[in-house]
N, C-alpha and C positions, 0 to 999 in steps of 0.2 A: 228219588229221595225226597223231594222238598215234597210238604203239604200246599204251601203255602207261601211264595216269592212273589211279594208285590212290587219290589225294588229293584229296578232295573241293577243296583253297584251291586247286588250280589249274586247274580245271574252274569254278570261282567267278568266276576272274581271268578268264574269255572267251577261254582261249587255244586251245580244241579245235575251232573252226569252219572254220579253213583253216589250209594251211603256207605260210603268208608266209615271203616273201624281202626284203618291201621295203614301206614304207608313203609316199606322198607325198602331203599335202591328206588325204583323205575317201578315197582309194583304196588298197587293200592289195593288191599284185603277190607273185603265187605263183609259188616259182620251178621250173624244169624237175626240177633234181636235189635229193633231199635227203640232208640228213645227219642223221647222231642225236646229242639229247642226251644224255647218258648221269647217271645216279644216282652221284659216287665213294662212295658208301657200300656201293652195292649191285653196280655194274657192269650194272644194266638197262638200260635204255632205256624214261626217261624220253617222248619225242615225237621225232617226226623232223621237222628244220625244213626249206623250201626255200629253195637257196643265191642268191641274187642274179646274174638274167644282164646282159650288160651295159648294153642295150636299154633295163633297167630300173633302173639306175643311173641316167642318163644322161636317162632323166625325172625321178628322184629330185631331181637337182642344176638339173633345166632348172626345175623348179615351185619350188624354194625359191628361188632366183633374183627368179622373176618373186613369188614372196610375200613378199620382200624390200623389193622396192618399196614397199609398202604398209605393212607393218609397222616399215618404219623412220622414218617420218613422223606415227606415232601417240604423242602425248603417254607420255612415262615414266611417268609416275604409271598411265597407263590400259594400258602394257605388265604395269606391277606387278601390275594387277589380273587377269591371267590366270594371270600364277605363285601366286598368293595364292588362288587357287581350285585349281589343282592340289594344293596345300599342304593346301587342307581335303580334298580326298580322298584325298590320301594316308594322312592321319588317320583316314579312315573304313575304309580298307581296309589297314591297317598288319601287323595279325594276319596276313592272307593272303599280302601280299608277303613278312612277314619269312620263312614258313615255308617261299614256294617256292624264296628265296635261298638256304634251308638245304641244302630238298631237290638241286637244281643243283648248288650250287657246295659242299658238305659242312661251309662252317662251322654252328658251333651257332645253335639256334634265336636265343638270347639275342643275336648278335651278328648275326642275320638283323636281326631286330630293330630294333636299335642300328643299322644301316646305314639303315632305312626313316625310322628316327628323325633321321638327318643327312639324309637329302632334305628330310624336314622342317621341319629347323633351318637350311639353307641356303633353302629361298623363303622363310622369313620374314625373312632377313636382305636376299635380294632385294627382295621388297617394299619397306622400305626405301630399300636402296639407290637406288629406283628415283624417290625424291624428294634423292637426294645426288648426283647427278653433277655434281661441281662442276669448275667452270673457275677461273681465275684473272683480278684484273685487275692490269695494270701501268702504270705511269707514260711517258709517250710523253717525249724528248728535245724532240718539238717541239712549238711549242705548239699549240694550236685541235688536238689530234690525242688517241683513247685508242684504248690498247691492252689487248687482254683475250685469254685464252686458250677455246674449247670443245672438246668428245669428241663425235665423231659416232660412227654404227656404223660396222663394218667391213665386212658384208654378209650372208657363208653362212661361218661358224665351222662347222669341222669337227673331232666330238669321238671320239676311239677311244679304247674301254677295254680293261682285264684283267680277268680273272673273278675274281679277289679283292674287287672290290667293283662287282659289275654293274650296281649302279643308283644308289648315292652319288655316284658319281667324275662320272658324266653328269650328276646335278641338279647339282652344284658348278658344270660347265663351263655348262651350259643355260639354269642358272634367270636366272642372273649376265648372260650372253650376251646371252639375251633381254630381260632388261629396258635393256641395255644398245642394243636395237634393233636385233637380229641376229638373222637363222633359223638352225637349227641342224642340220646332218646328222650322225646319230649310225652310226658302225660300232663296233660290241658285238662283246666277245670271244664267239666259236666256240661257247666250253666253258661259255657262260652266253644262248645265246640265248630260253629263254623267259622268262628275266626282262625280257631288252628286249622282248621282244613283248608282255608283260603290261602294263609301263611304256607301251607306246607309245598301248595302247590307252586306257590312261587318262586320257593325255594328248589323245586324239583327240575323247572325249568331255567333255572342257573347252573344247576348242578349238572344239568345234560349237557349244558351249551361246554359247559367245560370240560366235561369229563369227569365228574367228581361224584358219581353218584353214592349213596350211602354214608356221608358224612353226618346227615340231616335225616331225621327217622320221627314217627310217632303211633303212640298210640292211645285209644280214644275208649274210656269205659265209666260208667254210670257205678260199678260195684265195687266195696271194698279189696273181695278177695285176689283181684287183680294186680291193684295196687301196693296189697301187703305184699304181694310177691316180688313187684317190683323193687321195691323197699328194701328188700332182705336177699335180692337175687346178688350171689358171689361175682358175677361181671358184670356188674354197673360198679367202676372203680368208685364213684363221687354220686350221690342223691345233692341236687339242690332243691328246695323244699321252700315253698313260700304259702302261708296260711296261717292257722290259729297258732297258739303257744300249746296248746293240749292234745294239739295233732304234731307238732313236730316234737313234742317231746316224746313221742311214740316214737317219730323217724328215727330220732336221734336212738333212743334204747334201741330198738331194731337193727340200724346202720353199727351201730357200736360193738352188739354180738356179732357181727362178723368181722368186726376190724375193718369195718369200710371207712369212707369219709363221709362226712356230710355238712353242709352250709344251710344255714337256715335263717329266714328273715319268716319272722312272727309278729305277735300283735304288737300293738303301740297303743298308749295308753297318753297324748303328746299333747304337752300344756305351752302357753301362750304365758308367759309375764308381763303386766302392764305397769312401771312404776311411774311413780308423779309426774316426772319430767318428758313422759312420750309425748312423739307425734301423733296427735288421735287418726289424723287422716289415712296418716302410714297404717297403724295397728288395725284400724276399723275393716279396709279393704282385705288386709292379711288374715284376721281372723273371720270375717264370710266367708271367705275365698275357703281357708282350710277347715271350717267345720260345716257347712254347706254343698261346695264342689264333692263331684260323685255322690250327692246324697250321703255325705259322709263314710264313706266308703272303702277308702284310703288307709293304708294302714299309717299314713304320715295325716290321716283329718284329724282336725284342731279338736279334743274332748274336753281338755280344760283352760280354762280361764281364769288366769291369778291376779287380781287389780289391786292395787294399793287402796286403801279407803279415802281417801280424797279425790279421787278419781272415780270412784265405782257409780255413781250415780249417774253422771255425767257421761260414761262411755257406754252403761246398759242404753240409757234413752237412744242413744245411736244407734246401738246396736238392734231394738227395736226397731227405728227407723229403716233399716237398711234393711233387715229382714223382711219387712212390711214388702221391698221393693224387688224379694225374690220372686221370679213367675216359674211357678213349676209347671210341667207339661211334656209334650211329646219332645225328646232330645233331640229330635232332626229337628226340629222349629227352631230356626237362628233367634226367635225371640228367648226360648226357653235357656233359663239358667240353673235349676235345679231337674234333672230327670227322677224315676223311679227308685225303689229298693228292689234288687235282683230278682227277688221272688214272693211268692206271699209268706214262708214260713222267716225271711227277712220283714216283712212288714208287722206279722204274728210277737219275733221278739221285742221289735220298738215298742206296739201295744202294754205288751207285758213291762216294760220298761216304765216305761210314763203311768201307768196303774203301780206299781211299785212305789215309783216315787210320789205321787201322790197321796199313798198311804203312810207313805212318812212323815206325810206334812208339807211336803217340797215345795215354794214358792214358782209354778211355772210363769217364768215372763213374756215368754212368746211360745205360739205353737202347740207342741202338743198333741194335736188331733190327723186320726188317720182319714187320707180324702174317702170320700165316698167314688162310684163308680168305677171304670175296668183299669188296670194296672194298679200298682204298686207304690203308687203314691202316698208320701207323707209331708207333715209340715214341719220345716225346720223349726226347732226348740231352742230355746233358751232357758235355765234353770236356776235359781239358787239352788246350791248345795253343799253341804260342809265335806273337809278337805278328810274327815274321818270316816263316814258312810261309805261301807264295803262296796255298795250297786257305785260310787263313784273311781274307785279302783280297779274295775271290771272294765273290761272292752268290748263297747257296743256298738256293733258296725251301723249307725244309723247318725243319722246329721241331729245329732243330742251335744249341746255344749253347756257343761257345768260352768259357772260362775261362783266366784268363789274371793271376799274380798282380802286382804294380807295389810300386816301395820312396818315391820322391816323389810330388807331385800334378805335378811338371814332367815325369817318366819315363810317368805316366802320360797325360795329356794329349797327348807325343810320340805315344804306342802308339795311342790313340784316334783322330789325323787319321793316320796313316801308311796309309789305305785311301784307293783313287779315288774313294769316292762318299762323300755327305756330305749324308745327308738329315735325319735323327732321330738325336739325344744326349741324355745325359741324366747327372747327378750325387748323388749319396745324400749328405748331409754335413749334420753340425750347426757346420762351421768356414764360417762367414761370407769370408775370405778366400779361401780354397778355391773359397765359390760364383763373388763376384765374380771371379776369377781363371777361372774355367771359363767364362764368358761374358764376359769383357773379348774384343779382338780378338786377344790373343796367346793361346785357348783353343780352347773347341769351335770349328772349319770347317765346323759343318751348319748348314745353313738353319732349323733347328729346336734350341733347348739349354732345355734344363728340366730343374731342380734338385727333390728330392727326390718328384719324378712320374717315371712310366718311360718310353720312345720309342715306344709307340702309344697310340693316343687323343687324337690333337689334336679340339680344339674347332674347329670352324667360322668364330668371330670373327676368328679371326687368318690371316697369308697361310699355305697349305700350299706347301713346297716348300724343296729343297735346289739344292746347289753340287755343281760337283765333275760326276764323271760322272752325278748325278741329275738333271742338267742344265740347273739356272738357273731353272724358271719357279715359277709362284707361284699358285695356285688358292684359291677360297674365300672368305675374309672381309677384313679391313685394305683396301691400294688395289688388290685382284687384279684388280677391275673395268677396271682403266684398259687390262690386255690385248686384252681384248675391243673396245675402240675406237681411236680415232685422234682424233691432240691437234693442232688445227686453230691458229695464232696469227692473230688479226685485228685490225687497224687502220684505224681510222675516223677519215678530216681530215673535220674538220666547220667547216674556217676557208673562207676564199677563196683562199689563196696554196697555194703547194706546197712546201714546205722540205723539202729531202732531208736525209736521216741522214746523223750525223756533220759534218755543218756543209757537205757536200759543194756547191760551185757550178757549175752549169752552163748554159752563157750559150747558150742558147736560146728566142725567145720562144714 
């Protein structure tokens, strides 16, 4: 398989034995063609992986299927207990995954890391969860009669990711999924396949120790026609779908002709407010962190920037400052704080971006320019830009942060929802009215609003997910659970007569 393994953690992780295309049960299918991953730090080639044929698809979906059967009939508590053991080895082997996420996908080590640490932090929240799946009970109109609500599974949940977080975004939909009593087929973005392959094996070897094989499945393709099948196949009860807004609203029309389900977390388009009264120290840290970190790459990085104008001078020279202090370079270097853009037709967009804006006129304050030499290297931007200009509306997966100054917290809050997507917000203020006013209903429109913290780094407890073209679903912690099943109402006459609802009579004996 590999071209090319200079790293000992991914050699560790058991990924250089074959080029899997596809794993279902105990068996891993290799596929005919392959593709390569590629290093955006360096432009090497990383391994070349096999693309999934159909053949082998199509056993992928026929085995989780029939492992279905079985593992949705196995007590919760004793589902928890196979996420809860993935969970302690992911612990054991944390170091090695965060570093191959670095190597793959170019963010820093530190938030390779931080990613392995949210697999983490999601199965123990599964485990849990896995003694809460509560139902309701209600009061029946008639007597000698109760009524109560349960959540059964759905079947074969189908999870596809982005290479911005190649292995978080699957344990969220997975660990949940599963214990929720569902198997999972997982299709992983392209431009991060040996993370899923490393993942997968980890999980194969949990799965054996217990007994559980086929709960956990994937498969692995470079081509669309695969994936539309995936998409539109009648047993995949649920598509979870994380990517642009122009592709899941594909999923969504897709998923919808067949009356399937679908969850979808899409772009973010996620502004920062800074009024009079902020902590600059607080805000300054919070917004590098979120339109910087991953190269801006996040669908929660910071794109815009709302400052009150008695502030705005004041917080751009800062924010130049701090920029000045970003070192981009190779993401395993513990010095490096910014890494790559994923690939070069990622680098090609920013390009086009910053020549755009330019041609409008755009005041760039920092940045700008793409590095010369091998990877994917850019420099973080800073920009004026007005709150009208369409390219400001648009979501540009690149560490681009509009600036943009506001005279009210009503003018501002206007400028903040005037975008289609509405995932991640966020407010800087020591004015208590300001706050509650920014999360009342007549404020932030994202599924997410958080007051003097920035728009990346949500915790895990709470549900992930926006409105708007990000499109409605909700992943993760609070009642995300209850996506992944179906809410059953049952009524039990435990009298001798038969009384129909609403007092209805019907003279038949």
């Amino acid at each position: 398989m590999p071209d090319r393994l200079q790293h000992d953690f991914v050699t560790d992780l058991g990924i250089t034995l074959e080029n899997p295309a596809a794993c279902c049960g105990e068996i891993w299918l290799s596929g005919q063609r392959l593709f390569a991953s590629l290093n955006p730090a360096s432009g090497e080639v990383i391994a070349r992986v096999g693309s999934c044929a159909t053949r082998d698809y199509d056993r992928v979906i026929a085995e989780a299927s029939r492992s279905w059967q079985a593992w949705g009939m196995i007590p919760a508590p004793q589902r928890g207990e196979l996420v809860r053991r993935i969970g302690l080895e992911l612990r054991r082997h944390k170091d090695q995954f965060g570093s191959l996420i670095a190597l793959e996908t170019g963010k820093i080590k530190q938030e390779g890391d931080g990613e392995v640490q949210e697999m983490i932090d999601i199965a123990d929240f599964a485990v849990g969860q896995s003694r809460m799946l509560y139902g309701k009970t209600m009061h029946s109109e008639r007597a000698h009669h109760r009524m109560y609500e349960q959540w059964h599974p759905l079947g074969v949940v189908g999870v596809i990711t982005a290479f911005n977080f190649p292995a978080a975004v699957w344990a969220w939909n997975a660990f949940i999924a599963a214990v929720a009593g569902n198997v999972i087929v997982w299709k992983p973005s392209p431009k991060a396949p040996l993370t899923a392959i490393a993942v997968q094996r980890l999980v194969n070897h949990v799965m054996r120790q217990t007994g559980h094989n086929g709960v956990f499945s994937l498969f692995i393709t470079d081509e669309n026609p695969l994936a539309e099948r995936f998409v539109a196949d009648t047993r995949v009860a649920l598509i979870s779908f994380t990517g642009s807004s122009a592709v899941g609203r594909h999923v969504a029309e897709a998923v919808a002709q067949r009356m399937g389900k679908y969850l979808l977390e899409c772009s973010g388009n996620n502004a920062v407010i800074v009024d009079e009264t902020a902590n600059l120290d607080l805000a300054v840290r919070a917004i590098v962190f979120g339109a910087a970190g991953t190269a801006g790459q996040r669908c929660t990085s910071t794109r815009r920037l709302i400052v009150h104008e008695a502030g705005y001078a004041a917080l751009v020279a800062r924010l130049v400052d701090a920029y000045c202090q970003v070192t981009i370079g190779d993401p395993l270097d513990p010095r490096t704080l910014m890494g790559p853009l994923i690939d070069e037709a990622a680098r090609e967009r920013f390009r086009e971006t910053i020549a755009e804006l330019k041609a409008r006129g755009a005041e760039i304050l920092y940045g700008g320019e793409v590095l010369p030499g091998p990877g994917c290297f850019v420099q973080p931007t800073l920009v004026r830009a007005e709150p009208a200009w369409e390219i400001v509306k648009r979501e540009t997966f690149a560490p681009i942060l509009y600036v943009m100054p506001y005279r009210t917290i009503e003018e501002a809050i206007a400028i903040h929802n005037d975008v289609p997507q509405g995932l991640s917000s966020a407010l800087f203020t020591e004015n208590l009215r300001h706050a509650e006013q920014f999360l009342s209903a007549a404020g932030s429109d994202c599924g997410i609003a958080n007051i003097n913290i920035g728009t990346s780094g949500a915790e895990i407890g709470g549900a992930f997910g926006g409105e708007k073209e990000t499109g409605g679903g909700r992943e993760a912690g609070s009642d995300a659970w209850q996506a992944y099943m179906r809410r059953q109402t049952n009524t039990v006459n435990w009298g001798t007569d038969l009384p129909l609802a609403q007092g209805i009579r019907f003279g038949v004996d």
